[in-house]
FIKE-159212 format. One record per residue (C-alpha): x, y, z; residue in three letters. Coordinates in Angstrom, 2 decimals, decimal comma, always signed. Layout:
BEGIN
<pt><east>X</east><north>Y</north><up>Z</up><code>Ala</code></pt>
...
This chain:
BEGIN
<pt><east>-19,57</east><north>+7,36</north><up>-0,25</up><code>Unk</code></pt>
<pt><east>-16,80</east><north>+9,97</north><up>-0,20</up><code>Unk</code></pt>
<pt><east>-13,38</east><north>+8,74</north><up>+1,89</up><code>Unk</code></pt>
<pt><east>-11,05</east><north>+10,94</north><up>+2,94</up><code>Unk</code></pt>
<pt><east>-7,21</east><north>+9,11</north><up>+1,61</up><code>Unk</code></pt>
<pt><east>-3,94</east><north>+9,77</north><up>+2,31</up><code>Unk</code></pt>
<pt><east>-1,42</east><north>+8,51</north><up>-0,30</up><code>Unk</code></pt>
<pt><east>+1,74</east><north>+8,44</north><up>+1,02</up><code>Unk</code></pt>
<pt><east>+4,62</east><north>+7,74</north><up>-1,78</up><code>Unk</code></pt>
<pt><east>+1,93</east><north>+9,47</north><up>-4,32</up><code>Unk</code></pt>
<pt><east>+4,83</east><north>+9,99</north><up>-7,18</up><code>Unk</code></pt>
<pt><east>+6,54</east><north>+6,20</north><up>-6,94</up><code>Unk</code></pt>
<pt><east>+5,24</east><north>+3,51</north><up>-9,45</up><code>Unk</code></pt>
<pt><east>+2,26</east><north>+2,06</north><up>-7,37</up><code>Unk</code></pt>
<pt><east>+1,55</east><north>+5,00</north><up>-5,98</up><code>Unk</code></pt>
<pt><east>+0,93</east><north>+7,26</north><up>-8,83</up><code>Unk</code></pt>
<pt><east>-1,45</east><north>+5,03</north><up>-10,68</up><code>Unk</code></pt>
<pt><east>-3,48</east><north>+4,61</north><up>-7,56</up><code>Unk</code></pt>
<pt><east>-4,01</east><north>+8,26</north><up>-7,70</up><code>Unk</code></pt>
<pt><east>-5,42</east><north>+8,57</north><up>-10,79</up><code>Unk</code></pt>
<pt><east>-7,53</east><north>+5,42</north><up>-10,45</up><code>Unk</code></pt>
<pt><east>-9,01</east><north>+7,18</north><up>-6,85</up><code>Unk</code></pt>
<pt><east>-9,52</east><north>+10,27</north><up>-9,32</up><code>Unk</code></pt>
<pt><east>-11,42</east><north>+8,27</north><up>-12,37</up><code>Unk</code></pt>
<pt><east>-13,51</east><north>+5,54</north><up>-10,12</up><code>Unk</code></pt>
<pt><east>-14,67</east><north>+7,32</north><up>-7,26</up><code>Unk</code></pt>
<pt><east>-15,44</east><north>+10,67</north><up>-5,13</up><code>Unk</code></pt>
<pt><east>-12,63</east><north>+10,69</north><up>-2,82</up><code>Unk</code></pt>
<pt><east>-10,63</east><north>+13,15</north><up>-1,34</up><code>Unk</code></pt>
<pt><east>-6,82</east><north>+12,71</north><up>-1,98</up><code>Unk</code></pt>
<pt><east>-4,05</east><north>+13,91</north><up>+0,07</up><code>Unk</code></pt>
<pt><east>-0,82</east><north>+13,15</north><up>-1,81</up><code>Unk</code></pt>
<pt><east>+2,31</east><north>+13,30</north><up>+0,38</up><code>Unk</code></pt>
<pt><east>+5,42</east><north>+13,40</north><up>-1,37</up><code>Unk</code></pt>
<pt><east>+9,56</east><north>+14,26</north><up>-0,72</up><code>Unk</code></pt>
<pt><east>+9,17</east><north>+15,99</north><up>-3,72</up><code>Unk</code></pt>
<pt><east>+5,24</east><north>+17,72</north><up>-4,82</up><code>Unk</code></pt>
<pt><east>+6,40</east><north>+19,46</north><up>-7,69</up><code>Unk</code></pt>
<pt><east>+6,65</east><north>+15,95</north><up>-9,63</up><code>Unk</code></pt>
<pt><east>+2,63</east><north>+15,07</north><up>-9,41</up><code>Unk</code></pt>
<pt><east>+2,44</east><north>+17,67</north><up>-11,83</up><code>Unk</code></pt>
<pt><east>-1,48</east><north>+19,14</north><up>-11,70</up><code>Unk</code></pt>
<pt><east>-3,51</east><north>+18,43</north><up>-9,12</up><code>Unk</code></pt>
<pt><east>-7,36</east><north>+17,89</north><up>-9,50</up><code>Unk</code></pt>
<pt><east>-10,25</east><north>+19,96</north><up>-7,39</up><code>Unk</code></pt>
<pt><east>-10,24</east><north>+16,99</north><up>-5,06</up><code>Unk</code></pt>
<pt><east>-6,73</east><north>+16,54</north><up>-4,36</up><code>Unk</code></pt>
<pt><east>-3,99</east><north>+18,39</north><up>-1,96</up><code>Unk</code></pt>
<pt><east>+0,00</east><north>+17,95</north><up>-2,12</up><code>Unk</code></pt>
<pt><east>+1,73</east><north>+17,50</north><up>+1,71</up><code>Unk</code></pt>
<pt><east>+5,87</east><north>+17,84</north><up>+0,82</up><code>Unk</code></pt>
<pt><east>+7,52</east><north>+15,44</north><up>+3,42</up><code>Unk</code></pt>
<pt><east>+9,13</east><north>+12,33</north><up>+4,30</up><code>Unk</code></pt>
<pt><east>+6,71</east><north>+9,85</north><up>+6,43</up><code>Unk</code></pt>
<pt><east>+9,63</east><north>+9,65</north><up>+9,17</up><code>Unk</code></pt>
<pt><east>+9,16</east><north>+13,01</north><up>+9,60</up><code>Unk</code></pt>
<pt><east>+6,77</east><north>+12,56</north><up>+12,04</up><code>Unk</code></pt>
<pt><east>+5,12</east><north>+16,54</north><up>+12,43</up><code>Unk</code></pt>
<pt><east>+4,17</east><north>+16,60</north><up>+9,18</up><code>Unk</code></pt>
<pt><east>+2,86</east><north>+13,49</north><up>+9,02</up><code>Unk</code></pt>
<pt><east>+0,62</east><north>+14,37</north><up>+11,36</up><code>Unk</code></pt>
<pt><east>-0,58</east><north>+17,03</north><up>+9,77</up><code>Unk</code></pt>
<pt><east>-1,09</east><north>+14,83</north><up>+7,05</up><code>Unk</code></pt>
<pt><east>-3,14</east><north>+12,23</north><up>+8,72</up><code>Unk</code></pt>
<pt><east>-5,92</east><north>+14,95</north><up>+10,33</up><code>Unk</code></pt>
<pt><east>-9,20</east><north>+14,21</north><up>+9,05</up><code>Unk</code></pt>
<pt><east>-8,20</east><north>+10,84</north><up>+7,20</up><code>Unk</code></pt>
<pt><east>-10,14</east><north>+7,68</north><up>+6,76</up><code>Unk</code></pt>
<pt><east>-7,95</east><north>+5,42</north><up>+4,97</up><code>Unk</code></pt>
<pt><east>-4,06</east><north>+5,52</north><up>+4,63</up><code>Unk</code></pt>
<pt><east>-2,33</east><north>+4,10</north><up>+1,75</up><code>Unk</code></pt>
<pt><east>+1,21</east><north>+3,46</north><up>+1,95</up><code>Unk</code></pt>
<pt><east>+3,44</east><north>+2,52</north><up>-1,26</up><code>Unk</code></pt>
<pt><east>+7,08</east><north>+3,21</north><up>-0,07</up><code>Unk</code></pt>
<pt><east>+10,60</east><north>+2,60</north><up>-0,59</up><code>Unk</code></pt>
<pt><east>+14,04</east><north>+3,16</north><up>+1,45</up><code>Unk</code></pt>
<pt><east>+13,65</east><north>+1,65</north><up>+5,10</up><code>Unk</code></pt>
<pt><east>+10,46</east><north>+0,08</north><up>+5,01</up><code>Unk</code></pt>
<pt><east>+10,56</east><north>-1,24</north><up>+8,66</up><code>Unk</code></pt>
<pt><east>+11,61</east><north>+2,49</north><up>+9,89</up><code>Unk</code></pt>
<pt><east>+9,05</east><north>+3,78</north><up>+8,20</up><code>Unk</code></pt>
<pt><east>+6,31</east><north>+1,49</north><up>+8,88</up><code>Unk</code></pt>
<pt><east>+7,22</east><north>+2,44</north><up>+12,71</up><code>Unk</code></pt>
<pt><east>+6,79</east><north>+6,04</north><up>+12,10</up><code>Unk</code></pt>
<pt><east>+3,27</east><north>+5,70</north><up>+10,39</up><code>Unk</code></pt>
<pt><east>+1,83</east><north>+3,38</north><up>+12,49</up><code>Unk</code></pt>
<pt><east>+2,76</east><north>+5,54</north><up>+15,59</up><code>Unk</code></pt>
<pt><east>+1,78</east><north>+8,58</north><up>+14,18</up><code>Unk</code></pt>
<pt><east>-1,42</east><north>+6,70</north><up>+13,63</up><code>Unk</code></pt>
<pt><east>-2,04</east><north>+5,42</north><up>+16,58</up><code>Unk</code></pt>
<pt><east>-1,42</east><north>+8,85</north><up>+18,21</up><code>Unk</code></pt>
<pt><east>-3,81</east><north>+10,85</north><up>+15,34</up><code>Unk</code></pt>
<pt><east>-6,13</east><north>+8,35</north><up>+16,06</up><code>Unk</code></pt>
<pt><east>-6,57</east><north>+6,89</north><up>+12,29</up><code>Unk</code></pt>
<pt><east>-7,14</east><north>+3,31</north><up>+12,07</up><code>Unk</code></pt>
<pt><east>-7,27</east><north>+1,82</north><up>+8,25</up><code>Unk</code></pt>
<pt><east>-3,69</east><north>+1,05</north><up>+6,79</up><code>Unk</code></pt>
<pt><east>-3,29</east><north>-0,43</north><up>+3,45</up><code>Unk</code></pt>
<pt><east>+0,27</east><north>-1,25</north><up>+2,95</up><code>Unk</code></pt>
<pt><east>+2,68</east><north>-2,71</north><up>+0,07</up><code>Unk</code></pt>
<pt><east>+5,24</east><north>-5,27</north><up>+0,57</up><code>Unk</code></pt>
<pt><east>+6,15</east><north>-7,89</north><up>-1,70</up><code>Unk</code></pt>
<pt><east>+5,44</east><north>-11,62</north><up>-2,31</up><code>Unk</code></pt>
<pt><east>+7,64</east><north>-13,76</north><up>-0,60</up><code>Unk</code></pt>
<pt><east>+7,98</east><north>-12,55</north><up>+2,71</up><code>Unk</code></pt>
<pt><east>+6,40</east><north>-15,69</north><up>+3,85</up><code>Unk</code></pt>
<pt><east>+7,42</east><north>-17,97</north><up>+1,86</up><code>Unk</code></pt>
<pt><east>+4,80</east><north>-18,47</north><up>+0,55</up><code>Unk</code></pt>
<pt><east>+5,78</east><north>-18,76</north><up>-3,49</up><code>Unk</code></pt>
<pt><east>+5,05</east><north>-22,07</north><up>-4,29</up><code>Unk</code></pt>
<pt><east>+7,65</east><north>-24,03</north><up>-6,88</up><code>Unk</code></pt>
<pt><east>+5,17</east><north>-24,07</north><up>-9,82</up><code>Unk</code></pt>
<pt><east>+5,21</east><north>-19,78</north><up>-9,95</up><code>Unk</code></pt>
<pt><east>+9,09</east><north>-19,94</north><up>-8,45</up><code>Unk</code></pt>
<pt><east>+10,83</east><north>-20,22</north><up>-5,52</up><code>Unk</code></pt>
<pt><east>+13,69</east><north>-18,36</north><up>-5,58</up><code>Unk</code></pt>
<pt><east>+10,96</east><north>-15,61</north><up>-5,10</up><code>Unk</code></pt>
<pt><east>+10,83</east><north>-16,56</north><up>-1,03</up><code>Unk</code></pt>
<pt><east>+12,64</east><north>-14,82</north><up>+1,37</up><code>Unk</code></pt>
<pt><east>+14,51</east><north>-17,27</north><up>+2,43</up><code>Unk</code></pt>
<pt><east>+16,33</east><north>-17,59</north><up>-1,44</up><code>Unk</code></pt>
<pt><east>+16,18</east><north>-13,28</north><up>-1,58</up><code>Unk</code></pt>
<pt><east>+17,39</east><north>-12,19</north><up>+1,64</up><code>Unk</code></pt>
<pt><east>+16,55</east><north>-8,12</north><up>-0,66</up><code>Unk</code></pt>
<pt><east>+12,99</east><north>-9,08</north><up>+1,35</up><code>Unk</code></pt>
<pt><east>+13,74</east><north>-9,11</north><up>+4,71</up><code>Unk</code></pt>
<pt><east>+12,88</east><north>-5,20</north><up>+4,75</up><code>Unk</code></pt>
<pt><east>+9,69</east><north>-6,12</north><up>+3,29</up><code>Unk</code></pt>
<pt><east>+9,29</east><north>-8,71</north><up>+5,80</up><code>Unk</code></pt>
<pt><east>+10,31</east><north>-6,40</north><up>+8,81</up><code>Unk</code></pt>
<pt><east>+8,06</east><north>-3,82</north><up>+7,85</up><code>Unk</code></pt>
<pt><east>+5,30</east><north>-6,05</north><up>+7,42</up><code>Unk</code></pt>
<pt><east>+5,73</east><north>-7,81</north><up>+11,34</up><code>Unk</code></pt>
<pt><east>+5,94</east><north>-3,94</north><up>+12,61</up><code>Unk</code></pt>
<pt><east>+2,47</east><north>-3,63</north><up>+10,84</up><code>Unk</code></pt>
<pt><east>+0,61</east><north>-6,91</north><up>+11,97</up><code>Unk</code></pt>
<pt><east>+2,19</east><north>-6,08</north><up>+15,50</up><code>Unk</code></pt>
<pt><east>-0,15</east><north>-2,82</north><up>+15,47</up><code>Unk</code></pt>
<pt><east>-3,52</east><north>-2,54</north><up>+16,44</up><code>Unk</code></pt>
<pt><east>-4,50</east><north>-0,65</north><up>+13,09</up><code>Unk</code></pt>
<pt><east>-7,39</east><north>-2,39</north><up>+11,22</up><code>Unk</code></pt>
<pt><east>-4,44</east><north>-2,83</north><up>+8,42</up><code>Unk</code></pt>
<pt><east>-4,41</east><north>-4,47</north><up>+5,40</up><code>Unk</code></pt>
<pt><east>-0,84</east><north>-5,58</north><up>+3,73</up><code>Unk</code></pt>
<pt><east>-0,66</east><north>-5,90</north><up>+0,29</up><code>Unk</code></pt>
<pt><east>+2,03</east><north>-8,44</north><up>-1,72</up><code>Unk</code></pt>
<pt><east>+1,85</east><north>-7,70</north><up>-5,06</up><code>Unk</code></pt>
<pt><east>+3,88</east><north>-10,00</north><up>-7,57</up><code>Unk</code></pt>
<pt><east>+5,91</east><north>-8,30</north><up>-10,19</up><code>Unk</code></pt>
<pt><east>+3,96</east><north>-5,40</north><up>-11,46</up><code>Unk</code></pt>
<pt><east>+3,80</east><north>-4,25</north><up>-14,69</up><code>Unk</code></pt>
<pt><east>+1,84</east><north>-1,62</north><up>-16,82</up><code>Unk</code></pt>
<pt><east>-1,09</east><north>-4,19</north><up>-18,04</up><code>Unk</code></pt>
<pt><east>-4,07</east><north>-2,52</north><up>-18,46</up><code>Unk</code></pt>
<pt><east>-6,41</east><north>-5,32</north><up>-17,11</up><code>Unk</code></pt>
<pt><east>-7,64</east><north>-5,54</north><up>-13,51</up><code>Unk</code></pt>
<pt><east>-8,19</east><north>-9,90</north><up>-13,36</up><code>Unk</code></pt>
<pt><east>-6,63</east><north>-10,57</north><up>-10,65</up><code>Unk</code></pt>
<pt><east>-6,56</east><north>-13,04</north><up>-8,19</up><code>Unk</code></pt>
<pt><east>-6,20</east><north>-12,13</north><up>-3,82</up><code>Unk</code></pt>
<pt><east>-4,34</east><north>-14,89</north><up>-1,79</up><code>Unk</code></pt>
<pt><east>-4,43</east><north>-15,11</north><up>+2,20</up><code>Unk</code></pt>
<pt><east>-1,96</east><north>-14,89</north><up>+4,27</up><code>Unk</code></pt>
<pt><east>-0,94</east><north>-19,05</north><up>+4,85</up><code>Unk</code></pt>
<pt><east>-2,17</east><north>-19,77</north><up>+0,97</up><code>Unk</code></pt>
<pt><east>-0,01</east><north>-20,43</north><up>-1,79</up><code>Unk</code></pt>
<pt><east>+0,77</east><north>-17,62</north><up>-3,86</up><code>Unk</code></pt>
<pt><east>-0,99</east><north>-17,23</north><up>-7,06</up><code>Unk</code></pt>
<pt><east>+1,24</east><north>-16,19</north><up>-9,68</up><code>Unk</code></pt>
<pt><east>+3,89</east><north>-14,60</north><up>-11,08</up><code>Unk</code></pt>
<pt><east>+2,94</east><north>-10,81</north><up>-12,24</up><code>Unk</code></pt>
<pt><east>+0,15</east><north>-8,37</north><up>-11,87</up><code>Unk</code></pt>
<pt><east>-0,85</east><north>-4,80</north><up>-13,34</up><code>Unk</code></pt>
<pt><east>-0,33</east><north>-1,79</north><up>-11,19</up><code>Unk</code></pt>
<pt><east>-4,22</east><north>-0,92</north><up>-12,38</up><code>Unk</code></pt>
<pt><east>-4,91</east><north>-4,26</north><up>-10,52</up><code>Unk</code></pt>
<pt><east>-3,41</east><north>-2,92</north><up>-7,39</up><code>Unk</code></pt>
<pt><east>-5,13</east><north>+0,40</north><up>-7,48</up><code>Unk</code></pt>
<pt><east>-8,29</east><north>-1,70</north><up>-7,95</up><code>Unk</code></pt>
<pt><east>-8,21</east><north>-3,43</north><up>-4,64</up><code>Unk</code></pt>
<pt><east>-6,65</east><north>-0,35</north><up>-3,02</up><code>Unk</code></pt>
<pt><east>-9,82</east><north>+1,57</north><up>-3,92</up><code>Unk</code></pt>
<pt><east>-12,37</east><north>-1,79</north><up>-2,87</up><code>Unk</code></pt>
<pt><east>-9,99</east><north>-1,45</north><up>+0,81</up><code>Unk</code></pt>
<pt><east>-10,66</east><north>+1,79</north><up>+1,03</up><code>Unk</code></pt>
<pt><east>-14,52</east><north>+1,59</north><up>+0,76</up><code>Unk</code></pt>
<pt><east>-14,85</east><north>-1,66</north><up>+2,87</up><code>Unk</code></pt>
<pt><east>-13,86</east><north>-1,59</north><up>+6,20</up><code>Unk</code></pt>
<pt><east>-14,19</east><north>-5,37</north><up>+6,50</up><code>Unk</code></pt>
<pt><east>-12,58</east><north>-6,49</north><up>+3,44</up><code>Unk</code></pt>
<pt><east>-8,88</east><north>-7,60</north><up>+4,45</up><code>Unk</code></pt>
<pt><east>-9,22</east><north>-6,18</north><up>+7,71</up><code>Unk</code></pt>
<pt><east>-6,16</east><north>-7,21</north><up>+9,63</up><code>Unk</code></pt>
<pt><east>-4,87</east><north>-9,66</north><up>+7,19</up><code>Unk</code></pt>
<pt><east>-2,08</east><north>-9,57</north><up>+4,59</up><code>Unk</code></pt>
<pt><east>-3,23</east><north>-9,92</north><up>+1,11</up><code>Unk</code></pt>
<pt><east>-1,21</east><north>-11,44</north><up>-2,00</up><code>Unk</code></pt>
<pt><east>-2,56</east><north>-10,31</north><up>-5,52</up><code>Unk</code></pt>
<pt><east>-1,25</east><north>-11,63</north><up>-8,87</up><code>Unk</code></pt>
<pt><east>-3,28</east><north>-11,87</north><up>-12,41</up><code>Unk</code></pt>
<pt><east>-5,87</east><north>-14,29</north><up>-13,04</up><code>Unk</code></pt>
């Protein structure tokens, strides 16, 4: 089935190898909104470039016209810009939001994978955090995603951790990421309206 998928943050880490996974694992159609288009280099038959920051909220709209799924891998102001998207969302009328925080904005780390990963030892989460109430507060059929420590692995054995489980582990690949970005995107159910932890197996 072909989605319709806005990638917001397309040139960041996370965001650029969810791209090309989207591109090499399935049919979509990828809108790739960017503050700066020129760096995703050549774009594909099925892909479009939007130039724009998502708190600018006119283009974003534009952007989000005709979209099923929104993926959001950001950085800056996460809880300003979680605002913008979900209320341009709301207003556009799109309702599936997969979005990247971190681990630990719960508390969830247990000792055994480390600690001092919790919020409440890193206060650098509390944006995370923030950003991640403004999205459970909506009434998007979101999905948050807290990745550990990503790294370039190429494996996708991963394990997915509820929100009010322990987290898994310590690190995952970005390719792992993509992969459950991509299984979101083409199952309405899956994670729907819960936050989702993902480290490797």
């Amino acid at each position: 089935m072909m989605t319709n998928v806005l990638i917001i943050g397309a040139t960041g880490s996370i965001g650029s190898v969810t791209r090309q996974y989207f591109l090499d694992h399935t049919d979509d159609q990828l809108t790739l909104m960017a503050r700066n288009t020129n760096r995703l280099g050549q774009l594909s038959n099925r892909e479009q470039a939007v130039a724009g920051s998502v708190t600018d909220v006119a283009t974003l709209r534009t952007a989000l016209r005709g979209q099923d799924v929104v993926f959001a891998a950001l950085s800056g102001n996460l809880s300003n810009m979680a605002r913008s998207l979900v209320a341009a969302m709301d207003t556009v009328g799109v309702q599936r939001l997969v979005f990247i925080t971190s681990m630990g904005i719960y508390n969830e780390i247990p000792a055994s994978v480390g600690a001092s990963g919790n919020l409440r030892s890193n206060p650098m989460l509390q944006g995370y955090r923030a950003a991640a109430d403004v999205v459970e507060a909506s009434d998007l059929n979101y999905t948050i995603i807290r990745p550990g420590w990503f790294d370039n692995g190429n494996d996708t054995d991963y394990q997915v951790t509820k929100k009010g489980e322990p987290f898994g582990g310590h690190d995952v690949s970005r390719k792992s990421i993509a992969d459950l970005v991509v299984r979101l995107a083409h199952d309405e159910p899956l994670g729907a309206r819960d936050s989702l932890g993902i480290n490797r197996n």
